[in-house]
Chimera marker file (.cmm) of the C-alpha trace (Angstrom):
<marker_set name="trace">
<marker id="1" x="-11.287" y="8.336" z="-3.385" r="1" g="1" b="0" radius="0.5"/>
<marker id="2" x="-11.977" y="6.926" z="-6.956" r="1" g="1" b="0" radius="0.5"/>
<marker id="3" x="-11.797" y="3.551" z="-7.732" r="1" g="1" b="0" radius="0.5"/>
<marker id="4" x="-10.756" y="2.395" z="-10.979" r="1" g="1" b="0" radius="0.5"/>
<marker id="5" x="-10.245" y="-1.169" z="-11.993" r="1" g="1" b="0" radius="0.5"/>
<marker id="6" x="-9.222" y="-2.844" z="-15.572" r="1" g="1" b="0" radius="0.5"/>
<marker id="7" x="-9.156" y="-7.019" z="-15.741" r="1" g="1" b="0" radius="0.5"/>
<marker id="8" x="-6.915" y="-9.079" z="-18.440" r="1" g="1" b="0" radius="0.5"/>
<marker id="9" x="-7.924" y="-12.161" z="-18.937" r="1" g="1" b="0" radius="0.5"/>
<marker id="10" x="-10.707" y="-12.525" z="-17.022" r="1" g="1" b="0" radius="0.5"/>
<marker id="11" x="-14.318" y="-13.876" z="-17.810" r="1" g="1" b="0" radius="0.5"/>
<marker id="12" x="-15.842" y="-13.047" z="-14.957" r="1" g="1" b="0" radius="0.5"/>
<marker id="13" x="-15.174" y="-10.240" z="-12.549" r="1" g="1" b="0" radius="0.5"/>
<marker id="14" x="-14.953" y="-13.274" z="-9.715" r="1" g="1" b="0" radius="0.5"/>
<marker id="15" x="-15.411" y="-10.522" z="-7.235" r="1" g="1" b="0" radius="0.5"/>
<marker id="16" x="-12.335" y="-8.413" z="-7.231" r="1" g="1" b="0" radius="0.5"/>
<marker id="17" x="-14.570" y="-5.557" z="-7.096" r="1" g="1" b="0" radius="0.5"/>
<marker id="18" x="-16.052" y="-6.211" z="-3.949" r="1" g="1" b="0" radius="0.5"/>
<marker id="19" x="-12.514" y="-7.089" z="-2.746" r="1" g="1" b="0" radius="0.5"/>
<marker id="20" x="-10.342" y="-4.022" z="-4.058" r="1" g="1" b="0" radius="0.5"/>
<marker id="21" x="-13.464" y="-1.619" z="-2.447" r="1" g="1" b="0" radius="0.5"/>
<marker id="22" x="-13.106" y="-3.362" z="0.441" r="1" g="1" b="0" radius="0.5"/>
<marker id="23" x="-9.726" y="-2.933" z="0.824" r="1" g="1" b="0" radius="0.5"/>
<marker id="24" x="-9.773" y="0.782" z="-0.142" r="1" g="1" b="0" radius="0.5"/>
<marker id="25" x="-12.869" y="1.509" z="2.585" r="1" g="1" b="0" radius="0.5"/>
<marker id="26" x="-10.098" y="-0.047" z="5.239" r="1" g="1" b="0" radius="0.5"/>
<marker id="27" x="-6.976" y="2.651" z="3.963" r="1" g="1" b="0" radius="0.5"/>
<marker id="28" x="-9.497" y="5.874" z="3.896" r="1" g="1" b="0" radius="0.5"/>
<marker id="29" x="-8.427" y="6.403" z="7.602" r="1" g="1" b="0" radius="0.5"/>
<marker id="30" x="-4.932" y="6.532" z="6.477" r="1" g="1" b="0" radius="0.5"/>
<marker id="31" x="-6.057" y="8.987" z="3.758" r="1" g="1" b="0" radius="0.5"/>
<marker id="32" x="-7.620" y="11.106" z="5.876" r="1" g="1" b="0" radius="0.5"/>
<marker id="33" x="-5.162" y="14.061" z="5.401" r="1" g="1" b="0" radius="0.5"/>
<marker id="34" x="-5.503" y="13.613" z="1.503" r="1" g="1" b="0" radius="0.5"/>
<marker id="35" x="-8.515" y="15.695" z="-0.118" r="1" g="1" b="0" radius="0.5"/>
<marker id="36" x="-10.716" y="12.883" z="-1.221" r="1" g="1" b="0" radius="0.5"/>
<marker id="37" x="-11.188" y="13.795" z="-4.892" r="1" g="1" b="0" radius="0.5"/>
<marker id="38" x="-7.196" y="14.012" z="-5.623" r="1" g="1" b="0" radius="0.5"/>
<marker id="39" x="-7.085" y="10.711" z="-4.350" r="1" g="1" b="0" radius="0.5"/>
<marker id="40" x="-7.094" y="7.918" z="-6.906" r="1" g="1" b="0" radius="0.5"/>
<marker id="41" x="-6.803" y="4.075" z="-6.981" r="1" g="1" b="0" radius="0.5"/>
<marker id="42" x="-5.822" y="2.440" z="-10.204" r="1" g="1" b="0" radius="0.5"/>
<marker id="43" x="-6.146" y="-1.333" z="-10.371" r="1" g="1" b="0" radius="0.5"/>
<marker id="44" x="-4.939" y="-3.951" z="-12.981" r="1" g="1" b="0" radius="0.5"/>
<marker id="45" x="-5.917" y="-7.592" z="-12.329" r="1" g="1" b="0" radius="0.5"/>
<marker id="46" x="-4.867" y="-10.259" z="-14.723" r="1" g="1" b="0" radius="0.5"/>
<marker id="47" x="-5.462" y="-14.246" z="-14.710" r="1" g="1" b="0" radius="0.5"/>
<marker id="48" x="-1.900" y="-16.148" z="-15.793" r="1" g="1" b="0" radius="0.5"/>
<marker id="49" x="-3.661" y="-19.105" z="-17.111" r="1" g="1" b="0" radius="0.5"/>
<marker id="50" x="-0.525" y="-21.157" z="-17.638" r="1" g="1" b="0" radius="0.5"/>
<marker id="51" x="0.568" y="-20.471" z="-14.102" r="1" g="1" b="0" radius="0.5"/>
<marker id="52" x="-3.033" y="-20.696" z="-13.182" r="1" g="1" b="0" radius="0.5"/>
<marker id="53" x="-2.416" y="-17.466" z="-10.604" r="1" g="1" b="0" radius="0.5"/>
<marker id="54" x="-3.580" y="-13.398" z="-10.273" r="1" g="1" b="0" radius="0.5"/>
<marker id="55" x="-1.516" y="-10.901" z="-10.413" r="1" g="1" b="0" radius="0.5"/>
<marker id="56" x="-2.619" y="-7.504" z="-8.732" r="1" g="1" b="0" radius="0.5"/>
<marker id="57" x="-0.997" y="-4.180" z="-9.570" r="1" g="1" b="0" radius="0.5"/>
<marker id="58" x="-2.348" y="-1.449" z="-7.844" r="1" g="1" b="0" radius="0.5"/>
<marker id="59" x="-1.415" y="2.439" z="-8.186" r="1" g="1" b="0" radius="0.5"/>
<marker id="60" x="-2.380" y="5.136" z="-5.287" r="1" g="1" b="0" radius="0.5"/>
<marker id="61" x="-1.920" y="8.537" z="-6.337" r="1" g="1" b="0" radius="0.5"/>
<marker id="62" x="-1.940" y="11.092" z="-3.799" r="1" g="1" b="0" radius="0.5"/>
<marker id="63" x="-1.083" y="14.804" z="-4.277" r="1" g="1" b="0" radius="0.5"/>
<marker id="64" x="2.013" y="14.211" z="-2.991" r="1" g="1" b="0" radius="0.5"/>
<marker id="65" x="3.580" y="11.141" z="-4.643" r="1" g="1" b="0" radius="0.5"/>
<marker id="66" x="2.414" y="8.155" z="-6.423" r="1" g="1" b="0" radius="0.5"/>
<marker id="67" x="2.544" y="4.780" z="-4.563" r="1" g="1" b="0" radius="0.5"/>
<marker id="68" x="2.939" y="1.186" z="-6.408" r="1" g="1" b="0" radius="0.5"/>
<marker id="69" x="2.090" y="-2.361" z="-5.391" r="1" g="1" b="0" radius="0.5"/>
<marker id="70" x="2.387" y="-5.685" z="-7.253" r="1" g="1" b="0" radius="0.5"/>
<marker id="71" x="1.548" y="-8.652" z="-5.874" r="1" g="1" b="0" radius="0.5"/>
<marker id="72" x="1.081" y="-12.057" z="-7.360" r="1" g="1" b="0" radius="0.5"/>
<marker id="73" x="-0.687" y="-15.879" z="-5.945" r="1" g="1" b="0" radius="0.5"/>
<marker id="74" x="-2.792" y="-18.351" z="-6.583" r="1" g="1" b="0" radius="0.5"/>
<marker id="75" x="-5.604" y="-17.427" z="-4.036" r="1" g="1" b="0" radius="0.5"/>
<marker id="76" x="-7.650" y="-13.957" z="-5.554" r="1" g="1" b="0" radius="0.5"/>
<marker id="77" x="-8.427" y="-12.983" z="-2.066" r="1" g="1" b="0" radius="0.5"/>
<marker id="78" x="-4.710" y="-13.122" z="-0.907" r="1" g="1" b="0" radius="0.5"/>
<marker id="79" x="-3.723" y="-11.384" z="-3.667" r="1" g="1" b="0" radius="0.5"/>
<marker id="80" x="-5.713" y="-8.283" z="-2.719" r="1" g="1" b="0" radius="0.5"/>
<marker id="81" x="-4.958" y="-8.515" z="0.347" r="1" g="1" b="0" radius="0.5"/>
<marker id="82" x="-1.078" y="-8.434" z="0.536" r="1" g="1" b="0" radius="0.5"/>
<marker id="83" x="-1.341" y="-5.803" z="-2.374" r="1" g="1" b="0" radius="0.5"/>
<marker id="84" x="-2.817" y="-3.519" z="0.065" r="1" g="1" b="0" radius="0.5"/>
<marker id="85" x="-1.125" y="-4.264" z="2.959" r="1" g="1" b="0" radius="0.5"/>
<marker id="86" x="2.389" y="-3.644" z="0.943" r="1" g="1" b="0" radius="0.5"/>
<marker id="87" x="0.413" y="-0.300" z="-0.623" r="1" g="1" b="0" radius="0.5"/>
<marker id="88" x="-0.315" y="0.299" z="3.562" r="1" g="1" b="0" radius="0.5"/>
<marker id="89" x="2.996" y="0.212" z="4.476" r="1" g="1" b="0" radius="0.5"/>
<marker id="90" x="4.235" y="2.535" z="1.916" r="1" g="1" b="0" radius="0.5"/>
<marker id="91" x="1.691" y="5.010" z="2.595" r="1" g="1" b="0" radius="0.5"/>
<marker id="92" x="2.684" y="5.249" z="6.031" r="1" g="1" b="0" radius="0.5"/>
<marker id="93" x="6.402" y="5.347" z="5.334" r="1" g="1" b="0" radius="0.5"/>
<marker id="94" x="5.295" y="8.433" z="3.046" r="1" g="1" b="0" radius="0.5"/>
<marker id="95" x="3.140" y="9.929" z="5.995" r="1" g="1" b="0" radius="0.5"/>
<marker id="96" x="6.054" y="9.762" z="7.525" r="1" g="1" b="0" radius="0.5"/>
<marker id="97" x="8.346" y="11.652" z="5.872" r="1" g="1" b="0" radius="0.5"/>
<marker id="98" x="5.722" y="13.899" z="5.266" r="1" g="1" b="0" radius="0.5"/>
<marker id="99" x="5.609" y="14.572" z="9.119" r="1" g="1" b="0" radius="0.5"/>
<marker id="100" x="9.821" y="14.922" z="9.421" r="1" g="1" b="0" radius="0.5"/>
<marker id="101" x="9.291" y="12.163" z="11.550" r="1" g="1" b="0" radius="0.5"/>
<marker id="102" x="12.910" y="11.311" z="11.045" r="1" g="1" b="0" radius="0.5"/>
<marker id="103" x="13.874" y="14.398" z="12.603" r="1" g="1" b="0" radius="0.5"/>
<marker id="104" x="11.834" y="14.638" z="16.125" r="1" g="1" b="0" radius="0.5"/>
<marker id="105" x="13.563" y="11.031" z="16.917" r="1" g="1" b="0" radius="0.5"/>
<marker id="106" x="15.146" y="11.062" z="20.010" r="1" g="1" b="0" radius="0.5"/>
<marker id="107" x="19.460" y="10.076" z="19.515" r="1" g="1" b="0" radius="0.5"/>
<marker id="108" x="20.144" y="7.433" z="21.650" r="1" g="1" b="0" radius="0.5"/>
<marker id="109" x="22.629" y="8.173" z="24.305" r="1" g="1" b="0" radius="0.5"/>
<marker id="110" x="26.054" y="7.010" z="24.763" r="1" g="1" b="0" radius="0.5"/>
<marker id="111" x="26.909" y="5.136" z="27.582" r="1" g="1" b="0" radius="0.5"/>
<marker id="112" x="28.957" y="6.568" z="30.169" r="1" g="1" b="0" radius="0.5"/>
<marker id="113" x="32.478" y="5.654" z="30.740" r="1" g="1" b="0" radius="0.5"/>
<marker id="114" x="34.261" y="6.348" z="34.012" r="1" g="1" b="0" radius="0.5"/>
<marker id="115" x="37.992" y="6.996" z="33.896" r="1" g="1" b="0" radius="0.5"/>
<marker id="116" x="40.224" y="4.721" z="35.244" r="1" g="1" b="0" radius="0.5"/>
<marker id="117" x="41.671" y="4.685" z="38.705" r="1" g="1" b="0" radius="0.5"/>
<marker id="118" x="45.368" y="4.531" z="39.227" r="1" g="1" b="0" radius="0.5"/>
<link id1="1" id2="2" r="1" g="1" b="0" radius="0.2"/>
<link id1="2" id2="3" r="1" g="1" b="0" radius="0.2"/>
<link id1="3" id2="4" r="1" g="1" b="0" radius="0.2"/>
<link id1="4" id2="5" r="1" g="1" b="0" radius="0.2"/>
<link id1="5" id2="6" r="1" g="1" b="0" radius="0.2"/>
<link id1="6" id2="7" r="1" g="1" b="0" radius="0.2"/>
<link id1="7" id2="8" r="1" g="1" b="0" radius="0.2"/>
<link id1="8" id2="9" r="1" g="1" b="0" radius="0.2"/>
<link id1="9" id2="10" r="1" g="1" b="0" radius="0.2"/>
<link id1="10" id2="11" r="1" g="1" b="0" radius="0.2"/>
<link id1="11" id2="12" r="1" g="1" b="0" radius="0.2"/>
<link id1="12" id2="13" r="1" g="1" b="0" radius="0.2"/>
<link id1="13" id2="14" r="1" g="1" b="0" radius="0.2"/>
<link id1="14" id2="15" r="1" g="1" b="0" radius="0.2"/>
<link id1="15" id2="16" r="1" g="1" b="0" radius="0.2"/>
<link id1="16" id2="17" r="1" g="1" b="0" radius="0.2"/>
<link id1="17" id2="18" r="1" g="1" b="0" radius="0.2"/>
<link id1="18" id2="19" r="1" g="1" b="0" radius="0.2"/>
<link id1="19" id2="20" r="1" g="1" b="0" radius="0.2"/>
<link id1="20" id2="21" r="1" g="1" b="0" radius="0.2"/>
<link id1="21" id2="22" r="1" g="1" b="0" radius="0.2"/>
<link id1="22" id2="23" r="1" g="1" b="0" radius="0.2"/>
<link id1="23" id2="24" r="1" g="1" b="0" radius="0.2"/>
<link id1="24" id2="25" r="1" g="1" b="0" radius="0.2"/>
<link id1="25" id2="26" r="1" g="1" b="0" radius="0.2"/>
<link id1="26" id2="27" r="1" g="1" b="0" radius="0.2"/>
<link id1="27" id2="28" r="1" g="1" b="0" radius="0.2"/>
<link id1="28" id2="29" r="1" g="1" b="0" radius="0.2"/>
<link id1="29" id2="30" r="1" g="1" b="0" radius="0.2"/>
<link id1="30" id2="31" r="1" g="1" b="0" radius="0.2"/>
<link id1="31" id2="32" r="1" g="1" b="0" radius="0.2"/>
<link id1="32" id2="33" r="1" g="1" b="0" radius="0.2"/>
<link id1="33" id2="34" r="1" g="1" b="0" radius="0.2"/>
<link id1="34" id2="35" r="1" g="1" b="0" radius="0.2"/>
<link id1="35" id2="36" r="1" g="1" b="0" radius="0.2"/>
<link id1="36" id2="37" r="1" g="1" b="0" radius="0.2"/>
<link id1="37" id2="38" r="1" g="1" b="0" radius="0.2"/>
<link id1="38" id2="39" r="1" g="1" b="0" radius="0.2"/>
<link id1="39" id2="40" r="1" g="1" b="0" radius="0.2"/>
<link id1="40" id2="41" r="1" g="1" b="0" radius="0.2"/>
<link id1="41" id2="42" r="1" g="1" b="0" radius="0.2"/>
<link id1="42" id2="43" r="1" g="1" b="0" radius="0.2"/>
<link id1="43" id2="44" r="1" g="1" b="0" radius="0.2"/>
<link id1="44" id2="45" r="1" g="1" b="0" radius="0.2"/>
<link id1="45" id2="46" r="1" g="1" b="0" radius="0.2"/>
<link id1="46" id2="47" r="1" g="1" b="0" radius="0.2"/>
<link id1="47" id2="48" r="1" g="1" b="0" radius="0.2"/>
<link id1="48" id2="49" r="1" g="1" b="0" radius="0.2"/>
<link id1="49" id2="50" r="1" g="1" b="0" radius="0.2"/>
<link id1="50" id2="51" r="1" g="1" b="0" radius="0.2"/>
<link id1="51" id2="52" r="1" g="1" b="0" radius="0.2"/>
<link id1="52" id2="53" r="1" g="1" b="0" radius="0.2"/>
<link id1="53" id2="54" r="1" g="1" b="0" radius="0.2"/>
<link id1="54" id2="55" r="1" g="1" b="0" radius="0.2"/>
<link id1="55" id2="56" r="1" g="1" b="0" radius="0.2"/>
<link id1="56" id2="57" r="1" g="1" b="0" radius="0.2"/>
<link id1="57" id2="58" r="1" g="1" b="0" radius="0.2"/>
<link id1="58" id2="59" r="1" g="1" b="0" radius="0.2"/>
<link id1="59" id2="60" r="1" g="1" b="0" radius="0.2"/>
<link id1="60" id2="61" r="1" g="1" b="0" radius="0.2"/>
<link id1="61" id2="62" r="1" g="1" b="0" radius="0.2"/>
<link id1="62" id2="63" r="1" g="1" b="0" radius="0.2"/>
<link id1="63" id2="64" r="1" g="1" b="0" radius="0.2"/>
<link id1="64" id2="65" r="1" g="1" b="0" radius="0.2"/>
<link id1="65" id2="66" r="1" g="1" b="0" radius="0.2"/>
<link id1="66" id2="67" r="1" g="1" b="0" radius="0.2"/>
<link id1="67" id2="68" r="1" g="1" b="0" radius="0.2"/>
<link id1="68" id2="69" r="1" g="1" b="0" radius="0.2"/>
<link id1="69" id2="70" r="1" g="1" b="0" radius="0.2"/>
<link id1="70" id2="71" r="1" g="1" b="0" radius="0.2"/>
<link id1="71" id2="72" r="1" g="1" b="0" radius="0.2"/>
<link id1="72" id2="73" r="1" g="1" b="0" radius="0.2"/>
<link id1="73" id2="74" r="1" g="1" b="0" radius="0.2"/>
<link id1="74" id2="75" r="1" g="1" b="0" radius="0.2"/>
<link id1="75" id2="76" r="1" g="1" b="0" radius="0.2"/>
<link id1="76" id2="77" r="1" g="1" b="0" radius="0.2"/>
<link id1="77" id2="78" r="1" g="1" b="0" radius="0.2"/>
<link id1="78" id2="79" r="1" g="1" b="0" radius="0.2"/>
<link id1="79" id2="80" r="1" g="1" b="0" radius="0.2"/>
<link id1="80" id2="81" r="1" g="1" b="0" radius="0.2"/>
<link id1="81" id2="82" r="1" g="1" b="0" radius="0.2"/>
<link id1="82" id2="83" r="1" g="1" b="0" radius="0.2"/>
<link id1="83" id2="84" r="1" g="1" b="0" radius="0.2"/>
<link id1="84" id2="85" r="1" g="1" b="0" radius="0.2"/>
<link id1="85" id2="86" r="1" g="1" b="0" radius="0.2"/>
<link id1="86" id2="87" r="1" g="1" b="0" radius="0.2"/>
<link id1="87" id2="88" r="1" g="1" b="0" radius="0.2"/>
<link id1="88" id2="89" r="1" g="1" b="0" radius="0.2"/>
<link id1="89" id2="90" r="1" g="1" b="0" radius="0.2"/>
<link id1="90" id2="91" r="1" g="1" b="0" radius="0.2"/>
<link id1="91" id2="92" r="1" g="1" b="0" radius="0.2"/>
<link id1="92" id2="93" r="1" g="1" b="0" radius="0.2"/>
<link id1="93" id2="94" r="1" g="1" b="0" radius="0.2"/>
<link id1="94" id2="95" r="1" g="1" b="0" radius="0.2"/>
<link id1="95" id2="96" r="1" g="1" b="0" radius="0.2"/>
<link id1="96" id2="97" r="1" g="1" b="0" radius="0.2"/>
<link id1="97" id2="98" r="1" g="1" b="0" radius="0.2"/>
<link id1="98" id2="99" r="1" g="1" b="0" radius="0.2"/>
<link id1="99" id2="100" r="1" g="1" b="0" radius="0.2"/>
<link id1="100" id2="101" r="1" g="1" b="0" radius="0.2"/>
<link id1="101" id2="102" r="1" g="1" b="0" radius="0.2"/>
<link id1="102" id2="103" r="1" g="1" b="0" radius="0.2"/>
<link id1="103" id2="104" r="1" g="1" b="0" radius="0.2"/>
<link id1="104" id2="105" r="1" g="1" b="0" radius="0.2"/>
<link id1="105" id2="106" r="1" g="1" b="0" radius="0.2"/>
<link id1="106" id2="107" r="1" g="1" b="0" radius="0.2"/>
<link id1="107" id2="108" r="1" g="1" b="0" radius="0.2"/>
<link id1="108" id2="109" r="1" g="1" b="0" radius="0.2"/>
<link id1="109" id2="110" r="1" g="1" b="0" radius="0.2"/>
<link id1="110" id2="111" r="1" g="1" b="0" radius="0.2"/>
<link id1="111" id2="112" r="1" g="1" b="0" radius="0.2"/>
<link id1="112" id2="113" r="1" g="1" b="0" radius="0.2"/>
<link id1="113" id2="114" r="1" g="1" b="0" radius="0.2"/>
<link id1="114" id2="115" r="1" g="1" b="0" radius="0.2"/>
<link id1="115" id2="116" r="1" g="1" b="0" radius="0.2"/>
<link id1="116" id2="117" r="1" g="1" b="0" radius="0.2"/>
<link id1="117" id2="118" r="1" g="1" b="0" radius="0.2"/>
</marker_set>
């Protein structure tokens, strides 16, 4: 997978880096199916100083689709972190439907109802 990160308003990288690698290390099970070099993460963190929060947008795209994630809070560590689990989530929905998993579900069955005696 390649990483690729840009930073607004930012003096220092504060470690986002580290963080957003991190993160990406934990999804390459997930991406296992994927060919590794088609698979790339854009990242755009930005400091709101007047809010004093970071906002995380992150872009995944697979050969298949392209998968987006915003996320914004106070904490830079929580910010990664729900980014990518909400990026998570979407990639498995997407495995998902890649699989036609909504078509080997089981229908539920009806409930049987016995006549009535007379």
């Amino acid at each position: 997978m390649k990483i690729s990160l840009s930073y607004r308003g930012l003096a220092a990288h504060n470690g986002f880096e580290r963080l957003v690698t991190l993160e990406c290390h934990k999804m390459e099970k997930l991406l296992s199916a994927f060919d590794p070099d088609l698979v790339q993460c854009h990242g755009a963190i930005e400091f709101r100083p007047k809010k004093s929060e970071y906002a995380l947008s992150v872009n995944l795209v697979l050969p298949t689709a392209t998968l987006h994630a915003v996320h914004t809070a106070k904490d830079a560590h929580s910010t990664v972190h729900q980014t990518f689990h909400e990026l998570e989530s979407q990639l498995k929905k997407h495995k998902d439907k890649l699989r036609h998993d909504h078509e080997w579900k089981r229908k539920r069955g009806r409930p049987r109802v016995e006549p009535a005696r007379a």
